[in-house]
PDB file with one MODEL, atoms N, CA, C and O in Angstrom:
MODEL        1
ATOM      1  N   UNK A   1       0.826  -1.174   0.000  1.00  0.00           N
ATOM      2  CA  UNK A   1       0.000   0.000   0.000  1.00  0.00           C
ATOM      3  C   UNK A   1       0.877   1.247   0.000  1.00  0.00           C
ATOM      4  O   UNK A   1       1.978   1.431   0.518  1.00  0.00           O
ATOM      5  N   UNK A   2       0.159   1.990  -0.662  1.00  0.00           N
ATOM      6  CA  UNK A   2       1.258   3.230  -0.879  1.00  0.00           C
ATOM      7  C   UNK A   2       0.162   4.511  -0.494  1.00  0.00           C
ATOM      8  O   UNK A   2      -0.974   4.715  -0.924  1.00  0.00           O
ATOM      9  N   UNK A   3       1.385   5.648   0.968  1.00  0.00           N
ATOM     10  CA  UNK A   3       0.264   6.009   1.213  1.00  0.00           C
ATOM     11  C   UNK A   3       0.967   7.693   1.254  1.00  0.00           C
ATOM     12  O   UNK A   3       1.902   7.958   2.009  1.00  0.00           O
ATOM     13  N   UNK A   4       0.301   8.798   0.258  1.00  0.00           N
ATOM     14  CA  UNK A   4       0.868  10.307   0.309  1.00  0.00           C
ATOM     15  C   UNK A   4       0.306  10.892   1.218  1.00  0.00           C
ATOM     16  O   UNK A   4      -0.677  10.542   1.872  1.00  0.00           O
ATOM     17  N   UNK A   5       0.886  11.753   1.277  1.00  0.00           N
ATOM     18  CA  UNK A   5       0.278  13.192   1.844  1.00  0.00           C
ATOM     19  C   UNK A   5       0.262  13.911   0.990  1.00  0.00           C
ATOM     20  O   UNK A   5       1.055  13.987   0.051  1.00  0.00           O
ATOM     21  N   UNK A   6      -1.062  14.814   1.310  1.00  0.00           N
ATOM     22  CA  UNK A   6      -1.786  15.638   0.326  1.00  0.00           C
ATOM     23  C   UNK A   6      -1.824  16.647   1.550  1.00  0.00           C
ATOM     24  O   UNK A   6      -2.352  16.386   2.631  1.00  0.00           O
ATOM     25  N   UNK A   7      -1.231  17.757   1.248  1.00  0.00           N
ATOM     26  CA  UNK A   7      -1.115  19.284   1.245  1.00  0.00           C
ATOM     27  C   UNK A   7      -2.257  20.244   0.182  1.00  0.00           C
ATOM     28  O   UNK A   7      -2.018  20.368  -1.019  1.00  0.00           O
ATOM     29  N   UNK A   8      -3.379  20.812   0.780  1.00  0.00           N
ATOM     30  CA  UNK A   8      -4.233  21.395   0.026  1.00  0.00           C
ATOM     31  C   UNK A   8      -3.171  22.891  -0.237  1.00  0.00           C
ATOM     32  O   UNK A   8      -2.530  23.479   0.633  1.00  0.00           O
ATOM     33  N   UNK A   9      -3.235  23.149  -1.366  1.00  0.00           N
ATOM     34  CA  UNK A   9      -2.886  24.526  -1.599  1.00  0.00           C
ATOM     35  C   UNK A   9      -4.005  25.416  -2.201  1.00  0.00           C
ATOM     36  O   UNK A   9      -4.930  25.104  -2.952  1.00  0.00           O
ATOM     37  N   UNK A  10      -3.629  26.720  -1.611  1.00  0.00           N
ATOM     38  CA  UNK A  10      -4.809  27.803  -2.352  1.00  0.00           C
ATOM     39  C   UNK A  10      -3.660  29.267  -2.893  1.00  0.00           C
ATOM     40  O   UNK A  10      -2.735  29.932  -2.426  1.00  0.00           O
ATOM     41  N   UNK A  11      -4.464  29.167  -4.140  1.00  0.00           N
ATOM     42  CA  UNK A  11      -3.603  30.213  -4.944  1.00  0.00           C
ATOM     43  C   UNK A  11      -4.266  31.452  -4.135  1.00  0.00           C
ATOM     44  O   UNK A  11      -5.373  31.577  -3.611  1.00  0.00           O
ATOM     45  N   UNK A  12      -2.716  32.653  -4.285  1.00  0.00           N
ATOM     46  CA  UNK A  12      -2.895  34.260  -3.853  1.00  0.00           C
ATOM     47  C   UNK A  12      -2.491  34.873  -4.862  1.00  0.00           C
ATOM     48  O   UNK A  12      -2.080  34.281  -5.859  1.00  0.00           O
ATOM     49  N   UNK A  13      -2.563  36.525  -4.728  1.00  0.00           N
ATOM     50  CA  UNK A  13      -2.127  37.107  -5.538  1.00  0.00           C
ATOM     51  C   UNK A  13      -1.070  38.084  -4.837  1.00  0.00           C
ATOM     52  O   UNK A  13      -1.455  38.915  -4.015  1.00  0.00           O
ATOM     53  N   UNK A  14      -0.137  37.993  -5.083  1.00  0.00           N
ATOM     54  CA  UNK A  14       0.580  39.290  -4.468  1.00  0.00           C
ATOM     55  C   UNK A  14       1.391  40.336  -5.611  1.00  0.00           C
ATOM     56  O   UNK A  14       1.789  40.022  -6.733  1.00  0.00           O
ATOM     57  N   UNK A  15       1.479  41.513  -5.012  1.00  0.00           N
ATOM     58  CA  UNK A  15       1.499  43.074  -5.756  1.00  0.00           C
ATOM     59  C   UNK A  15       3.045  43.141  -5.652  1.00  0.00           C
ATOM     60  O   UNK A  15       3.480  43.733  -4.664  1.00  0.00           O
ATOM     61  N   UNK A  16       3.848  42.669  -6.444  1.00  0.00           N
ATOM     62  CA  UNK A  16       5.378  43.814  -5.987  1.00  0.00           C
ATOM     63  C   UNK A  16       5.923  44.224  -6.583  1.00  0.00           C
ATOM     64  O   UNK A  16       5.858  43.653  -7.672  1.00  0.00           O
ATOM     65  N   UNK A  17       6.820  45.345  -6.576  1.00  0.00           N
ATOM     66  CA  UNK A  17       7.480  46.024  -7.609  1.00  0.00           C
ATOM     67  C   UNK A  17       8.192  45.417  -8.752  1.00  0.00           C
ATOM     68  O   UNK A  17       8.695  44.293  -8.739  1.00  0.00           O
ATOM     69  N   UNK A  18       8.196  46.246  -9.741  1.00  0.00           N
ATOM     70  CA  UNK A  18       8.629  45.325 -11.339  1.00  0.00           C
ATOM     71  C   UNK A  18      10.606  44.776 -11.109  1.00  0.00           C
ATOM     72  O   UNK A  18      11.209  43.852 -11.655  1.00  0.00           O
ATOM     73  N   UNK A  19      11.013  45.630 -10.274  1.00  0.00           N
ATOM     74  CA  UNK A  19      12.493  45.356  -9.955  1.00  0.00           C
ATOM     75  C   UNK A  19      12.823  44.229  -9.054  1.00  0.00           C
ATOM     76  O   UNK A  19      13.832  43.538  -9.198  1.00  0.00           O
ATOM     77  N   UNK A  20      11.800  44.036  -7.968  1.00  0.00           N
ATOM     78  CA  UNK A  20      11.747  43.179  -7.264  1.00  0.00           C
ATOM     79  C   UNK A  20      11.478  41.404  -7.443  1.00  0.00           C
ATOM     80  O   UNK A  20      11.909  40.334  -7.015  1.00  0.00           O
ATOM     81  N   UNK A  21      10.324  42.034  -8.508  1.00  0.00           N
ATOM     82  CA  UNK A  21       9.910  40.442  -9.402  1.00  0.00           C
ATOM     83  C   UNK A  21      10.908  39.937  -9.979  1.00  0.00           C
ATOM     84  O   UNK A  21      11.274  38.763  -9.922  1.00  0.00           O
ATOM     85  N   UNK A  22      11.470  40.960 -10.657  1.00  0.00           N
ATOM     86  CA  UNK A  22      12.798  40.238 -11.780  1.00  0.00           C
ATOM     87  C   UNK A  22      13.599  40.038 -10.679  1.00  0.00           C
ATOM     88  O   UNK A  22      13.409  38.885 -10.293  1.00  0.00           O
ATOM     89  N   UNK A  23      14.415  40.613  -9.978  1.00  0.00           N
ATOM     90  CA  UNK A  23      15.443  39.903  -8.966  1.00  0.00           C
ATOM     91  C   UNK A  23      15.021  38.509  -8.445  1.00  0.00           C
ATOM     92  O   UNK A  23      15.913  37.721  -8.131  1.00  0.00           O
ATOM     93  N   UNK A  24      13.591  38.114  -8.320  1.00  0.00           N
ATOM     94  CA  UNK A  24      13.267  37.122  -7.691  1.00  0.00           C
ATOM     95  C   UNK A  24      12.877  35.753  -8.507  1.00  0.00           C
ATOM     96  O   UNK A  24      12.626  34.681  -7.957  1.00  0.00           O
ATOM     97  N   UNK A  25      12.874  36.018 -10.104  1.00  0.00           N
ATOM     98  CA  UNK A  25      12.855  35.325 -10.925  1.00  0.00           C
ATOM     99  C   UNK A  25      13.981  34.826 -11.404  1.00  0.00           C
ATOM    100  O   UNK A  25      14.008  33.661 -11.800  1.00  0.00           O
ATOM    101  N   UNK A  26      15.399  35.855 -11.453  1.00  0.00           N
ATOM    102  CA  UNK A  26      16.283  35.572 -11.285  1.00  0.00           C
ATOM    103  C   UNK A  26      16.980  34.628 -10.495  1.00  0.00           C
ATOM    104  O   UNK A  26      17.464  33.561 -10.874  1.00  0.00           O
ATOM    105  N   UNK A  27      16.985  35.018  -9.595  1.00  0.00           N
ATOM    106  CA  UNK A  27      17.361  34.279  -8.071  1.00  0.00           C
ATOM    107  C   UNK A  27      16.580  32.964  -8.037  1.00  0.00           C
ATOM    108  O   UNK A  27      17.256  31.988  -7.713  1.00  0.00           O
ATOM    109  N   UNK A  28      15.146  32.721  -8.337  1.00  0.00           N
ATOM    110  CA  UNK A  28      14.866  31.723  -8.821  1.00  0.00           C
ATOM    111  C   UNK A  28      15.508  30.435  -9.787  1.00  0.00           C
ATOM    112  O   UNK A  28      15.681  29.230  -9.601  1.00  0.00           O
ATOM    113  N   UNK A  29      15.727  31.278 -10.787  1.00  0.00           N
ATOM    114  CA  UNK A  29      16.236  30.643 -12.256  1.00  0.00           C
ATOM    115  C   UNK A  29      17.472  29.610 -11.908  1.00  0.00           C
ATOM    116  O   UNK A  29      17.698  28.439 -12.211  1.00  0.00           O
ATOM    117  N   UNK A  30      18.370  30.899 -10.895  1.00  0.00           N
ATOM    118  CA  UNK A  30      19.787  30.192 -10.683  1.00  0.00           C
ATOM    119  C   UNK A  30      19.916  28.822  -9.587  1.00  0.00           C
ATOM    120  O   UNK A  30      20.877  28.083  -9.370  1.00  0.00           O
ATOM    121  N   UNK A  31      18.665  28.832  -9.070  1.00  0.00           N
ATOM    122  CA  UNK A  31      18.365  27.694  -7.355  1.00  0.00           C
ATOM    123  C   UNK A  31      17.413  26.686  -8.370  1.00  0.00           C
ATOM    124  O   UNK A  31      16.681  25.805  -7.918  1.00  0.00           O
ATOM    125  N   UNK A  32      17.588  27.025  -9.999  1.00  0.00           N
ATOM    126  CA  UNK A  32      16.802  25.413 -10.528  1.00  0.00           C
ATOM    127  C   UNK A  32      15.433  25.774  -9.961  1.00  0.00           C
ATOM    128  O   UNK A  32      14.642  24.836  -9.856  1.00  0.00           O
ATOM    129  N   UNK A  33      15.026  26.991  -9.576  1.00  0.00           N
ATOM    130  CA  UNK A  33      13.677  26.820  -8.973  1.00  0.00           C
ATOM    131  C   UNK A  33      12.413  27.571  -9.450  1.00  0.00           C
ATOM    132  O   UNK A  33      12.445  27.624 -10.679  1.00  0.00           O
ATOM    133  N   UNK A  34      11.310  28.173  -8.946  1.00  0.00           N
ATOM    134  CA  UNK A  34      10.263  29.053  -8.843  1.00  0.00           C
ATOM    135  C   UNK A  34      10.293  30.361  -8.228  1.00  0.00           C
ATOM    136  O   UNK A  34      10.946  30.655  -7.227  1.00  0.00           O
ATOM    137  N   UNK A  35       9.542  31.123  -8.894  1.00  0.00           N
ATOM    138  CA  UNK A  35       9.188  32.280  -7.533  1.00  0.00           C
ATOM    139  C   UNK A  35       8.142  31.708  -6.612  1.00  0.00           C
ATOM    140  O   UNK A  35       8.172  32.086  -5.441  1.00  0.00           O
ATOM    141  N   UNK A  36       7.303  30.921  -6.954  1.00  0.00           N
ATOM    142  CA  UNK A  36       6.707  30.330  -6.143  1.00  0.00           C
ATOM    143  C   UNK A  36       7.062  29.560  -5.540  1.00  0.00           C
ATOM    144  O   UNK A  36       6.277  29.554  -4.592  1.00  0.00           O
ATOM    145  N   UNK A  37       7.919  28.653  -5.358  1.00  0.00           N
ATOM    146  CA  UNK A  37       8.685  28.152  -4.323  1.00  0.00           C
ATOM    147  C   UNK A  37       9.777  28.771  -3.571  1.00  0.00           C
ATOM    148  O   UNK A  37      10.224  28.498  -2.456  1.00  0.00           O
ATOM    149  N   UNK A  38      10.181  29.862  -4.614  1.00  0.00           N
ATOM    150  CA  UNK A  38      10.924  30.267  -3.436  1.00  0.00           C
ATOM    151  C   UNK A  38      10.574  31.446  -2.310  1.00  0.00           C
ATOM    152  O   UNK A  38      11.131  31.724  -1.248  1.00  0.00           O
ATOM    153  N   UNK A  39       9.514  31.976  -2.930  1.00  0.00           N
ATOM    154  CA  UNK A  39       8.303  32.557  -1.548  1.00  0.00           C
ATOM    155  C   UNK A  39       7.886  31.492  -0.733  1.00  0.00           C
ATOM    156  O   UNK A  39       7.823  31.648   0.486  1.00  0.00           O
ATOM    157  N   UNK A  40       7.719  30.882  -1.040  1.00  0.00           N
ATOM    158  CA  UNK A  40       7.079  29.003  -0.203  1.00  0.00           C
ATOM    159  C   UNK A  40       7.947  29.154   1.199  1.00  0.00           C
ATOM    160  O   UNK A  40       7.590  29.339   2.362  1.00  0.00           O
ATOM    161  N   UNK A  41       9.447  28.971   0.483  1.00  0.00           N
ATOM    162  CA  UNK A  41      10.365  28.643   1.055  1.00  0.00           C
ATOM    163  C   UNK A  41      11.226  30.151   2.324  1.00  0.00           C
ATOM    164  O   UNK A  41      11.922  29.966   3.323  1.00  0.00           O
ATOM    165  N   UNK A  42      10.909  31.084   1.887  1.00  0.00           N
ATOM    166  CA  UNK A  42      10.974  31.766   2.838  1.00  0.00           C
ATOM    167  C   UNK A  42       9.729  32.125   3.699  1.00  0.00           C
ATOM    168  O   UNK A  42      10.130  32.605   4.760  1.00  0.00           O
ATOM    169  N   UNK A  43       9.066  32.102   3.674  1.00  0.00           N
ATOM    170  CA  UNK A  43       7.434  31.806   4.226  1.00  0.00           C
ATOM    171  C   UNK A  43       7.722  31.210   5.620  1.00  0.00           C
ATOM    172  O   UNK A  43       7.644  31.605   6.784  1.00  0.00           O
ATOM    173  N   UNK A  44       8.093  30.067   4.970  1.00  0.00           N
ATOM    174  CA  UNK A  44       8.243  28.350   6.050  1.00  0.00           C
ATOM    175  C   UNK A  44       9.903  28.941   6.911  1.00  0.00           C
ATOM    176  O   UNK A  44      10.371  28.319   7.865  1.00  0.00           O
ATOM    177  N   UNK A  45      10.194  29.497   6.654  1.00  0.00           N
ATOM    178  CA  UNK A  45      11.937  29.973   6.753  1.00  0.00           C
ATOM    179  C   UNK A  45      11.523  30.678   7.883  1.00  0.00           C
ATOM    180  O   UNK A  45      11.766  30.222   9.001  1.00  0.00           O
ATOM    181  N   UNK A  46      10.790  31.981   7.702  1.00  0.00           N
ATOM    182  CA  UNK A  46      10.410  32.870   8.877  1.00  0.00           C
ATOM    183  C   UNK A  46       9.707  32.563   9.934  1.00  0.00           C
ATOM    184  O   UNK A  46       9.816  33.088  11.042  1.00  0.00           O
ATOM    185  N   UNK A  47       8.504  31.169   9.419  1.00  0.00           N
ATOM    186  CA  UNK A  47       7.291  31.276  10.331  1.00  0.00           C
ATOM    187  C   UNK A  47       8.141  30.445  11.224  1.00  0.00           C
ATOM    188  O   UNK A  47       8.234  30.887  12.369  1.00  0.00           O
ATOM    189  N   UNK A  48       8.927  29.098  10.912  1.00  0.00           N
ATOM    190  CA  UNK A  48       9.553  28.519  11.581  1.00  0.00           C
ATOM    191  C   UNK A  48      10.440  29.397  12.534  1.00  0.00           C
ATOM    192  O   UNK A  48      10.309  29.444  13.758  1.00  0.00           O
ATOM    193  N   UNK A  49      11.301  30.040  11.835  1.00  0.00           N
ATOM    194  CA  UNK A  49      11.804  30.876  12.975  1.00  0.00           C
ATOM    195  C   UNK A  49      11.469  31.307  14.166  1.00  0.00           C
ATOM    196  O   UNK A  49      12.123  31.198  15.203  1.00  0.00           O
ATOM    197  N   UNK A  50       9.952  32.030  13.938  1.00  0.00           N
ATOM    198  CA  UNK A  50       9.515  32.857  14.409  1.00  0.00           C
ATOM    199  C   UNK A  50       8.620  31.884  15.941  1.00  0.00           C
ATOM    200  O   UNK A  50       8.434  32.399  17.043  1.00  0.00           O
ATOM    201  N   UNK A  51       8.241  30.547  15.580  1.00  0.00           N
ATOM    202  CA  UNK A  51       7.985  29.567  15.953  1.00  0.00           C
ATOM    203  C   UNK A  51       9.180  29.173  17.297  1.00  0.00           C
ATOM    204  O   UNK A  51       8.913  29.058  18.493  1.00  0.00           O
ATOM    205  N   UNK A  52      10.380  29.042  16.698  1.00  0.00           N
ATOM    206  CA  UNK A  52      11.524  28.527  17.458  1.00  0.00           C
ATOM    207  C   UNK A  52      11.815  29.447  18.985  1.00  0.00           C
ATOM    208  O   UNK A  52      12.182  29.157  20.124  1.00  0.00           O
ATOM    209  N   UNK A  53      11.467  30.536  18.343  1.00  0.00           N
ATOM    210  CA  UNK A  53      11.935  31.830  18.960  1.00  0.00           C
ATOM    211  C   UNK A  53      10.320  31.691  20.089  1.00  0.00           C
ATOM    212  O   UNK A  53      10.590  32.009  21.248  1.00  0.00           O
ATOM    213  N   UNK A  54       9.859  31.567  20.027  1.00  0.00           N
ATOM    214  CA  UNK A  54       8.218  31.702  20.884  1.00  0.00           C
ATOM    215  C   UNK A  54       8.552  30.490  21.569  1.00  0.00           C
ATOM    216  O   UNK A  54       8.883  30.887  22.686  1.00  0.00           O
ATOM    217  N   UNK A  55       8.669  29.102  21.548  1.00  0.00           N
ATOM    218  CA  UNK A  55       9.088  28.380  22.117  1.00  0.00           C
ATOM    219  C   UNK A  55      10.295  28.158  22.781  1.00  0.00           C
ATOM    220  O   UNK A  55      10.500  27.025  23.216  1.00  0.00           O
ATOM    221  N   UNK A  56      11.274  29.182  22.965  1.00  0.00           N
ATOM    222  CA  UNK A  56      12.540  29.151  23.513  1.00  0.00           C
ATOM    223  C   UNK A  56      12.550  30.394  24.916  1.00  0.00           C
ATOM    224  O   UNK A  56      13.201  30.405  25.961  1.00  0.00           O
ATOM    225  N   UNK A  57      11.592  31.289  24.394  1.00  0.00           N
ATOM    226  CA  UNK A  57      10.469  32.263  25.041  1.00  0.00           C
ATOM    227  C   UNK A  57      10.128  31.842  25.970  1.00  0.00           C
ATOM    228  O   UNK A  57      10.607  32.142  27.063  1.00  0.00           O
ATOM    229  N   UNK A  58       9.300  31.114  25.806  1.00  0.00           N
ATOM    230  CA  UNK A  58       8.420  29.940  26.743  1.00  0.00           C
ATOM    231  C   UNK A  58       8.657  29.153  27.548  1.00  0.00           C
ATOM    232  O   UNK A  58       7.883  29.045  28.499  1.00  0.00           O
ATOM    233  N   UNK A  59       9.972  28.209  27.440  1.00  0.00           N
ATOM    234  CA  UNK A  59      10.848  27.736  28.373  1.00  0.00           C
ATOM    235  C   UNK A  59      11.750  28.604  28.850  1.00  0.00           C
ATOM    236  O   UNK A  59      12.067  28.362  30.015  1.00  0.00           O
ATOM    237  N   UNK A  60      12.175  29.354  28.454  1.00  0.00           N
ATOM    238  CA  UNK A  60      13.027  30.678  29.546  1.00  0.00           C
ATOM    239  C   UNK A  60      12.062  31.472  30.864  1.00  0.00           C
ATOM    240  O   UNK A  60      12.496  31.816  31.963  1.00  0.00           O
ATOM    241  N   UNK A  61      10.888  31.594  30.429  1.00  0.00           N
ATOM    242  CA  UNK A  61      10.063  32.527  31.412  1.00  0.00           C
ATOM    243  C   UNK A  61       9.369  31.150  32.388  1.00  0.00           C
ATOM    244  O   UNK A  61       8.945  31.344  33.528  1.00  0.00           O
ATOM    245  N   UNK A  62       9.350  29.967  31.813  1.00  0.00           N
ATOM    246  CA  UNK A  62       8.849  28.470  32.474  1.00  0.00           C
ATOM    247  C   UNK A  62       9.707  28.293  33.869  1.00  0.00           C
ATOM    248  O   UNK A  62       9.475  27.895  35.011  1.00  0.00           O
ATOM    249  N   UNK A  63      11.297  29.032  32.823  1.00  0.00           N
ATOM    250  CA  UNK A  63      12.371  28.398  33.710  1.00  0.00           C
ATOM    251  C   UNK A  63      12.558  29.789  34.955  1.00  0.00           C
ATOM    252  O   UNK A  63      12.865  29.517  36.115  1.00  0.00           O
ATOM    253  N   UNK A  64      12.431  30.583  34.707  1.00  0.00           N
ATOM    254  CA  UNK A  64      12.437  32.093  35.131  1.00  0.00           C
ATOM    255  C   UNK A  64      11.332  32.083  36.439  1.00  0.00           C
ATOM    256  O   UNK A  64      11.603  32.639  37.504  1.00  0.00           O
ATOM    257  N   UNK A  65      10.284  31.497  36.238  1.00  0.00           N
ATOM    258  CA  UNK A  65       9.251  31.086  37.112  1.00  0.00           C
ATOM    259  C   UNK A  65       9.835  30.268  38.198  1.00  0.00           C
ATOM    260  O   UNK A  65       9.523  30.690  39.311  1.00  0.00           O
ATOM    261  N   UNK A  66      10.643  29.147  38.198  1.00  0.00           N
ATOM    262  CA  UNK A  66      10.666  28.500  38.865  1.00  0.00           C
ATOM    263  C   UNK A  66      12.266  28.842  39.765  1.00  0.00           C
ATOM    264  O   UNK A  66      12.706  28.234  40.741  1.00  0.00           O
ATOM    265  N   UNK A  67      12.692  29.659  39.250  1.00  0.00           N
ATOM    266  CA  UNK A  67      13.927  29.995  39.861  1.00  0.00           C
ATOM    267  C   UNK A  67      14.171  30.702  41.175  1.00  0.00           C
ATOM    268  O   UNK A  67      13.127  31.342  41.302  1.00  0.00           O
ATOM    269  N   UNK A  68      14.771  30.919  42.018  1.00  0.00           N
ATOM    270  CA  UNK A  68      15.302  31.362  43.388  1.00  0.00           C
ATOM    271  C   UNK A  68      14.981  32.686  43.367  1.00  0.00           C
ATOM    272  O   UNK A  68      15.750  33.269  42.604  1.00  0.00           O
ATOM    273  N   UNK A  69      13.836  33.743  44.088  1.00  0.00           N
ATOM    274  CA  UNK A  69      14.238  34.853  43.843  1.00  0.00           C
ATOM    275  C   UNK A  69      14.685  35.741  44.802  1.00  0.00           C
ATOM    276  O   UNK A  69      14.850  35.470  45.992  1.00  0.00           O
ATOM    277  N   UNK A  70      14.899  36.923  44.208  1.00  0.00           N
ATOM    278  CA  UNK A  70      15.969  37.692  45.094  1.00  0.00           C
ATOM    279  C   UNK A  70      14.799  38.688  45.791  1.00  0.00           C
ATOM    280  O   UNK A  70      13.680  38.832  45.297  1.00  0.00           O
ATOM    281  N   UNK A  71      15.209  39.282  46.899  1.00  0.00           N
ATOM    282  CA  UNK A  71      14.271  40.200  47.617  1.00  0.00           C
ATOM    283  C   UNK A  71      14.908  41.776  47.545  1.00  0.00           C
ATOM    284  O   UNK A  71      14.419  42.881  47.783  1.00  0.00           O
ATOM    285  N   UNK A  72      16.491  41.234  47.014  1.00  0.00           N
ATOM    286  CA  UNK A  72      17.234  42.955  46.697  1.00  0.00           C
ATOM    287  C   UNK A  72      16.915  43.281  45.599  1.00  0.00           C
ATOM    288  O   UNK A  72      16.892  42.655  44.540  1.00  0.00           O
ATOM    289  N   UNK A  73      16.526  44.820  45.993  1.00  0.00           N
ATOM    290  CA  UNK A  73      16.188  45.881  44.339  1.00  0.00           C
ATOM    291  C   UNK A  73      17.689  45.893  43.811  1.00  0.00           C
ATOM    292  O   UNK A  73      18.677  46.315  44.412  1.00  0.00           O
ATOM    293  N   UNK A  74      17.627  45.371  42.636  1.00  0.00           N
ATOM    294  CA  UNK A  74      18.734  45.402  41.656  1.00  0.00           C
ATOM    295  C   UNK A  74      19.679  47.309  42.285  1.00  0.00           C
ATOM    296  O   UNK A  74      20.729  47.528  42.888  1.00  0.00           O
ATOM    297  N   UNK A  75      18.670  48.169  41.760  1.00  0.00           N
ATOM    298  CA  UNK A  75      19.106  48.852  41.811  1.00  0.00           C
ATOM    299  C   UNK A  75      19.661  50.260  43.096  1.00  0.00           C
ATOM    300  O   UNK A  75      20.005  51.428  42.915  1.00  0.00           O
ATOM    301  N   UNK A  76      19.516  49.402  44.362  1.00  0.00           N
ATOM    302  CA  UNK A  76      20.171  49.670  45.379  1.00  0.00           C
ATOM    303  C   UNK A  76      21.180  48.788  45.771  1.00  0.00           C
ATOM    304  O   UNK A  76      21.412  48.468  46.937  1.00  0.00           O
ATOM    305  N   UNK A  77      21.797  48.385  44.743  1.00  0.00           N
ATOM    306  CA  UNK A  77      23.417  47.894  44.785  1.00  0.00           C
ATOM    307  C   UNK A  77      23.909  48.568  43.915  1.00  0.00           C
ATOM    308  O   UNK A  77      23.745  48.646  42.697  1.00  0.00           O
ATOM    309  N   UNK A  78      24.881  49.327  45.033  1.00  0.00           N
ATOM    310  CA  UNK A  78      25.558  50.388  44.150  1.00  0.00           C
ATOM    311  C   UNK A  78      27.488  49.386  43.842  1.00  0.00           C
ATOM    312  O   UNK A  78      27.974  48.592  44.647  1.00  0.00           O
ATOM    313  N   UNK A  79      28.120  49.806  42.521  1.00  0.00           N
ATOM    314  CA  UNK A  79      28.550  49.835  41.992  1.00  0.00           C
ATOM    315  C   UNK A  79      30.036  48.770  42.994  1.00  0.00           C
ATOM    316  O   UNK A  79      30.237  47.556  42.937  1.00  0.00           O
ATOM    317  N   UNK A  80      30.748  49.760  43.745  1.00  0.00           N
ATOM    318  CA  UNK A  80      31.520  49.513  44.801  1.00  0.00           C
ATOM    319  C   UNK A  80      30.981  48.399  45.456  1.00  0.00           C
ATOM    320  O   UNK A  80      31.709  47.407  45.405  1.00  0.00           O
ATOM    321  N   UNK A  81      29.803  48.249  46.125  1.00  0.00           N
ATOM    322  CA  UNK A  81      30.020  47.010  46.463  1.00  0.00           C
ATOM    323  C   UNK A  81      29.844  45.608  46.205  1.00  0.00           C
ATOM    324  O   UNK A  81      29.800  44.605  46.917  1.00  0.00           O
ATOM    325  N   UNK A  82      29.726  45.917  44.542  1.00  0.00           N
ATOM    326  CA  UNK A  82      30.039  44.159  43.956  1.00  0.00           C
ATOM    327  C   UNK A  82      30.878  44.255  43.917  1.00  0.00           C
ATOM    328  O   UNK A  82      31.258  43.085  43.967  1.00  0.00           O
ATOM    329  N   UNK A  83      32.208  45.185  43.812  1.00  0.00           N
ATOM    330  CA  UNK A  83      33.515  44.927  43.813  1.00  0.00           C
ATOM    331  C   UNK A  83      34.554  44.409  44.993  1.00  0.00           C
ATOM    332  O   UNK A  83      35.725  44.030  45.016  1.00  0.00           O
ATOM    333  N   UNK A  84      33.281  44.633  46.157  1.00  0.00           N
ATOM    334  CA  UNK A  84      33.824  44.435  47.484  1.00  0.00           C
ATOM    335  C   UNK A  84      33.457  42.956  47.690  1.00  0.00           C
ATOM    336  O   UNK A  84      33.913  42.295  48.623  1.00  0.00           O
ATOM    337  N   UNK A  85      32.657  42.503  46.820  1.00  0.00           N
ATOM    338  CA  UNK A  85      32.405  41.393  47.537  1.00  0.00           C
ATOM    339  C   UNK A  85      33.188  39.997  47.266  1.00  0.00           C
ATOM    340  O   UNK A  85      33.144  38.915  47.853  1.00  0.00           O
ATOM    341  N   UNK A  86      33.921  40.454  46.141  1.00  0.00           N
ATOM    342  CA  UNK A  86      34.725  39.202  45.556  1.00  0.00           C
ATOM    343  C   UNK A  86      35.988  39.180  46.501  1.00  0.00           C
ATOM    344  O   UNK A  86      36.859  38.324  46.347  1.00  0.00           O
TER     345      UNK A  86
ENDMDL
END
């Protein structure tokens, strides 16, 4: 049995400058590729990013939560005496 995945796609239209298209058809041409794939491909490039970054977020403030806290205002330690304390 042979079994795909099917990805529905829905066509858009997007507006961009006539200098911009050609650079990107270009840049296309030379990656063997599409402008449509290679919008695809930065799409998935950013959202992922943007993804990684929210989840790394998330376990820092998880971890931030659970950590030791301090009862001194940062900023009534003056200067001199972190130097005193080493």
């Amino acid at each position: 049995m042979c079994y795909t995945d099917f990805v529905a796609n829905r066509n858009i239209t997007l507006s961009l400058p006539e200098e911009l298209l050609r650079e990107a058809k270009i840049h296309a041409a030379e990656q063997d590729s599409t402008v449509n794939a290679f919008v695809r491909e930065l799409l998935q490039e950013v959202l992922s990013r943007e993804s990684r970054v929210r989840t790394a977020a998330g376990r820092f403030l998880a971890l931030a939560g659970k950590a030791a806290c301090s009862r001194v205002d940062p900023a009534s330690i003056r200067r001199e005496e972190l130097y005193e304390r080493r």
